[in-house]
C-alpha positions in Angstrom: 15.9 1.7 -85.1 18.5 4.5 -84.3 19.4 6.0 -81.0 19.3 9.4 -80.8 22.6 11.0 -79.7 22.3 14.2 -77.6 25.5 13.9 -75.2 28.6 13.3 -75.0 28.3 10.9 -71.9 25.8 8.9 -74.6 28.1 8.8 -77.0 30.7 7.6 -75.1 27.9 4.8 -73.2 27.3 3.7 -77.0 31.2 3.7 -78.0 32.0 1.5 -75.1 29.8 -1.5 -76.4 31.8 -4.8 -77.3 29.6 -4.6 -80.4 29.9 -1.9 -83.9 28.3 1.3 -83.6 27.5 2.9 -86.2 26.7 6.8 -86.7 24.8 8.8 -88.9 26.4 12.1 -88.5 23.1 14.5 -90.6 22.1 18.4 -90.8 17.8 18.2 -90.6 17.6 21.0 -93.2 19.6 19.3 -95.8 18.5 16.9 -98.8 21.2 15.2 -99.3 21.1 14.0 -95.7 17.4 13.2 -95.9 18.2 10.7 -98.7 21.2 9.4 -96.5 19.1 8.5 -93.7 16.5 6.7 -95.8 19.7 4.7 -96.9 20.8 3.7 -93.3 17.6 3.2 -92.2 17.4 0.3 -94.7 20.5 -1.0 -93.6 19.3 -1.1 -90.2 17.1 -3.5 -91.7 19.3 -5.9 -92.8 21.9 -5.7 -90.8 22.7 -7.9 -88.3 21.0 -7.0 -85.3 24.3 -6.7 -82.8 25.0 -4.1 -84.7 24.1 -0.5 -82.8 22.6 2.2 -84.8 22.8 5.6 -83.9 22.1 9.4 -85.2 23.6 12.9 -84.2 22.2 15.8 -84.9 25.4 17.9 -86.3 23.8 21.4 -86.2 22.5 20.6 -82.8 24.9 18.8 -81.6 28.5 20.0 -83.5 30.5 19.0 -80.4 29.6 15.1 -80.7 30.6 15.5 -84.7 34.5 16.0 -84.0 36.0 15.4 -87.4 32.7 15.6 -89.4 33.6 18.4 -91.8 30.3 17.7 -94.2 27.1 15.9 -94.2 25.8 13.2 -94.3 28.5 11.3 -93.1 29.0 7.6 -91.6 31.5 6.0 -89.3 31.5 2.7 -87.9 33.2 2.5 -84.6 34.6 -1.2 -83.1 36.0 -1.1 -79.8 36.3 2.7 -79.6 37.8 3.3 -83.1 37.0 4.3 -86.3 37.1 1.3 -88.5 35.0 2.8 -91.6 34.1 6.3 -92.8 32.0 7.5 -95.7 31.4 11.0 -96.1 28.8 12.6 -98.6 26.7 10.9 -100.6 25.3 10.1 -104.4 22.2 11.2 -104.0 20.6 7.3 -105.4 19.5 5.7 -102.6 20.3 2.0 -104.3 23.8 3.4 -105.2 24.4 4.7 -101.4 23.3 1.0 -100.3 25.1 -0.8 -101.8 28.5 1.4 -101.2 28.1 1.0 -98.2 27.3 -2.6 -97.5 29.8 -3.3 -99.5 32.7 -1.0 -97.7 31.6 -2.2 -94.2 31.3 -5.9 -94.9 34.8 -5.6 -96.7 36.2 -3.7 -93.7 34.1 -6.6 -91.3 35.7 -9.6 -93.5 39.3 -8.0 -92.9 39.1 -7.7 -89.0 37.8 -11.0 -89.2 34.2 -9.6 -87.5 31.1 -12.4 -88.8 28.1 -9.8 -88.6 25.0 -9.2 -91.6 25.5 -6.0 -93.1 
């Protein structure tokens, strides 16, 4: 399950976690970001479940997107920074899934973190 993020006093609640956040930057009206979130809602699935999920709105909400020049976009955040980003997507959800899991747990096995992904 993903937290919505509506604030930036949520945002910053979520960032201060001693566990990874991750956020799913998305526009509602676009397919490729429909697809995306299919693909990180499956993650969620699998991942281990320290790991923090959360969504922001960018056409709602472009002030909690700094830095997010398309969608859909991902970043994983670790003790306030940005420790993995993927923007855009392929458009196959399988593809996508794999990408991913295999960027994050690559970027978890070098900073030594021992989480599911």
């Amino acid at each position: 399950m993903s937290i919505e993020l509506t604030s930036k006093e949520e945002l910053e609640r979520v960032l201060s976690s001693d566990e990874p956040v991750v956020i799913e930057y998305y526009d509602p009206d676009e397919k490729g970001s429909k697809i995306f979130s299919e693909v990180v809602k499956e993650l969620g699935k699998v991942a281990d479940s320290r790991l923090i999920f959360c969504r922001i709105n960018v056409k709602e909400h472009s002030a909690l997107a700094e830095g997010i020049e398309e969608t859909p976009a991902l970043r994983v955040f670790y003790k306030r920074n940005v420790i993995f980003e993927q923007r855009g997507c392929f458009g196959d959800p399988k593809l996508d899934l794999m990408v991913l899991r295999r960027g994050i747990r690559a970027v978890f096995e070098s900073i030594r973190l021992s989480l599911k992904i």
